[in-house]
Backbone as CSV, one residue per row, in Angstrom:
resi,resn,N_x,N_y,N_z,CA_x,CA_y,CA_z,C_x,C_y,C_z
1,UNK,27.856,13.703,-12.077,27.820,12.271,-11.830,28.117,11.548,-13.148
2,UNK,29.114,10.548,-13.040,29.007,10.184,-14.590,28.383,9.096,-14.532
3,UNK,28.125,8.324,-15.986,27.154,7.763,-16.636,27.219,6.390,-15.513
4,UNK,28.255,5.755,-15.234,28.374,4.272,-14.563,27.617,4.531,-12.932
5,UNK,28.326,5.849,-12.247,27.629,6.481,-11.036,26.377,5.996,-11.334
6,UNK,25.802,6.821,-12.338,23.982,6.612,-12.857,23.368,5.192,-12.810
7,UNK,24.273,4.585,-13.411,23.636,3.559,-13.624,23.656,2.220,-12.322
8,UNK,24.696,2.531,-11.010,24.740,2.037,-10.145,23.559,2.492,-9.094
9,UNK,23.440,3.837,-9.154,22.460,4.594,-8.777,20.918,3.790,-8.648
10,UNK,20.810,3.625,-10.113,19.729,3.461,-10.840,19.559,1.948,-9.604
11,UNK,20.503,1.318,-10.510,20.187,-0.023,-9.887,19.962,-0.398,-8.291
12,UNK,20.296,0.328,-7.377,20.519,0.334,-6.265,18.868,1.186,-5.748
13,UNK,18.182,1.888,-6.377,17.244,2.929,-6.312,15.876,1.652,-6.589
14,UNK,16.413,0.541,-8.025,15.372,-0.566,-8.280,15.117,-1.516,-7.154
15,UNK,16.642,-1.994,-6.976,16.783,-3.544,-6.097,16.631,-3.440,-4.475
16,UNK,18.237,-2.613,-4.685,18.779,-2.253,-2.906,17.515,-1.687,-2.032
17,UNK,17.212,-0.602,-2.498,16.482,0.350,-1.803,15.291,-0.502,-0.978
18,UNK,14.891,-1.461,-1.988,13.427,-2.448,-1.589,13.832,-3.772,-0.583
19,UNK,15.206,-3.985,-0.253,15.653,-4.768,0.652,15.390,-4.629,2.435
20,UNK,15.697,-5.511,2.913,15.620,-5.205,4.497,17.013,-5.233,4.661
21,UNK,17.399,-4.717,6.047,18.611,-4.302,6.222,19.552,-5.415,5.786
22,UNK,18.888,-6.313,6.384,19.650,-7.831,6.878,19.990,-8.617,5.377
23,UNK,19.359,-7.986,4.334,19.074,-8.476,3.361,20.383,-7.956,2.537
24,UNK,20.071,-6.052,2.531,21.267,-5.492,2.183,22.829,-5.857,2.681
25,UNK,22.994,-6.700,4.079,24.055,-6.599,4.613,24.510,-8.132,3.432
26,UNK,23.506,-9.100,3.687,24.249,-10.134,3.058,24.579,-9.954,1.237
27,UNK,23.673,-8.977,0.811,23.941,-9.020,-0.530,25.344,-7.999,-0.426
28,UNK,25.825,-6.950,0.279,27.095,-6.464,0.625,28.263,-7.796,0.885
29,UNK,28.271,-7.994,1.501,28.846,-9.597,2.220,29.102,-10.177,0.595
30,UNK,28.248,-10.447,0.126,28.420,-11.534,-1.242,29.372,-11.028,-2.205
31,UNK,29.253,-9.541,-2.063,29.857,-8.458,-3.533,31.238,-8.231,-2.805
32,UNK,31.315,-8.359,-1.545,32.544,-8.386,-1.110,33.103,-9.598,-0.977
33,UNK,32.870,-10.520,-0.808,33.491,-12.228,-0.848,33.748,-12.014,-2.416
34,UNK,32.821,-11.762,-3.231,33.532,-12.303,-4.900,34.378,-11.043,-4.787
35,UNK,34.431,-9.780,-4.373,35.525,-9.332,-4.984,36.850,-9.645,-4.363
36,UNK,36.729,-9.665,-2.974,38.302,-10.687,-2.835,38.268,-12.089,-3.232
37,UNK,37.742,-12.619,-3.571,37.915,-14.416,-3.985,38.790,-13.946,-5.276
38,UNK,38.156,-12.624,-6.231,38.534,-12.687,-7.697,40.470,-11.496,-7.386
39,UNK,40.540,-11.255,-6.399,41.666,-10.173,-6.265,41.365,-8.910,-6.827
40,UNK,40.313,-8.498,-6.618,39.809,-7.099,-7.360,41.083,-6.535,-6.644
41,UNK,41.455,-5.080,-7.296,42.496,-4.598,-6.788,41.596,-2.938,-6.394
42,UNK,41.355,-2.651,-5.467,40.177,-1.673,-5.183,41.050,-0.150,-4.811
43,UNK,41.875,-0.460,-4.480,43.292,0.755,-3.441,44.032,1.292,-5.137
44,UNK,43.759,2.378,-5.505,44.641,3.045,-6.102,45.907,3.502,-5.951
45,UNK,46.679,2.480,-6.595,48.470,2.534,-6.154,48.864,4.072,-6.593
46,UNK,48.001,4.603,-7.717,49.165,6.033,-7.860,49.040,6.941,-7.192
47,UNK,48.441,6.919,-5.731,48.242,7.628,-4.502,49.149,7.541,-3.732
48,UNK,50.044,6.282,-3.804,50.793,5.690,-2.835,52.338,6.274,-2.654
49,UNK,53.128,6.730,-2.024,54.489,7.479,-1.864,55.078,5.817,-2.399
50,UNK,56.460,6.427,-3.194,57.387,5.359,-3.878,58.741,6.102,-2.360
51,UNK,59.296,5.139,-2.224,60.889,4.977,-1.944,61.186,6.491,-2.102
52,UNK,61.392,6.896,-2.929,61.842,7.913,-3.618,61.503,9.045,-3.578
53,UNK,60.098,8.930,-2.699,59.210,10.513,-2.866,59.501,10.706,-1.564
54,UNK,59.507,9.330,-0.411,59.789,9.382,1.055,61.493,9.721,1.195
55,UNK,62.226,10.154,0.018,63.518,10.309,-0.061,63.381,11.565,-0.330
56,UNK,62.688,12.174,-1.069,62.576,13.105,-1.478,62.096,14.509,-0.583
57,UNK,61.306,13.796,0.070,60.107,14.900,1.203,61.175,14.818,2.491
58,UNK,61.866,13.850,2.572,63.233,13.881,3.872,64.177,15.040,3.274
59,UNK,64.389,15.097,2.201,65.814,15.949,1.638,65.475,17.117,1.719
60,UNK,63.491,17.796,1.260,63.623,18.878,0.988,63.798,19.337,2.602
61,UNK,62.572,18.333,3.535,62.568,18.910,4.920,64.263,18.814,5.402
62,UNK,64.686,18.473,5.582,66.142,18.414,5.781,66.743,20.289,5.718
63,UNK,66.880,19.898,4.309,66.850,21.601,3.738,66.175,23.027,4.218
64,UNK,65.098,22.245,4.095,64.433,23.701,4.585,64.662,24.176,6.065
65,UNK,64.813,22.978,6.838,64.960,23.150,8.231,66.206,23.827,8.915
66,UNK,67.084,23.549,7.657,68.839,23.617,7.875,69.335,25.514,7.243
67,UNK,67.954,25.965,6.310,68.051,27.466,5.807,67.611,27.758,6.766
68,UNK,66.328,27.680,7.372,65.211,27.936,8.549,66.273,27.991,9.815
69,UNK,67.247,27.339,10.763,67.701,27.518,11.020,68.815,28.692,11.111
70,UNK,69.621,28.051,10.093,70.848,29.123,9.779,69.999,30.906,9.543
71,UNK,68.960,30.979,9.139,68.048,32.709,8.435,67.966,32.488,10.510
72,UNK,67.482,32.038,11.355,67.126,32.255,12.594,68.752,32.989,13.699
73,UNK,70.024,32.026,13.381,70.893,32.582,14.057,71.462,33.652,13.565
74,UNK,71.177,34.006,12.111,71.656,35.270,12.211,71.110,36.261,12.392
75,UNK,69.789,36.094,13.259,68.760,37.409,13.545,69.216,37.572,15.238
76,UNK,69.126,36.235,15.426,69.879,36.394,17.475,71.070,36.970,17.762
């Protein structure tokens, strides 16, 4: 767990934990309104396929399908 984990931990173990549900939902609600009001950017883009990788994963399947083939008719 690293140190920030801990320390969210921590805090959530002091405050959260001692809340009622209804209590937790609106203090959720609040941390989510400021983080879209501020544009937090939460979605890690370098997960995301570029143009290029969806060009890429077409060409190899392309390929492979087109050896995969051709290795099949010459066994029939």
């Amino acid at each position: 767990m690293l140190i920030t984990d801990e320390k969210v931990q921590e805090l959530y173990n002091k405050i959260v934990d001692d809340l009622s549900p209804n209590e937790q939902l609106l203090l959720a609600s609040l941390i989510l309104n400021d983080l879209s009001k501020n544009n937090v950017m939460i979605i890690d883009d370098s997960d995301t396929w570029t143009e290029e990788d969806k060009h890429d994963l077409i060409s190899f399947s392309l390929s492979y399908s087109n050896e995969f083939l051709t290795d099949s008719e010459d066994i029939i």
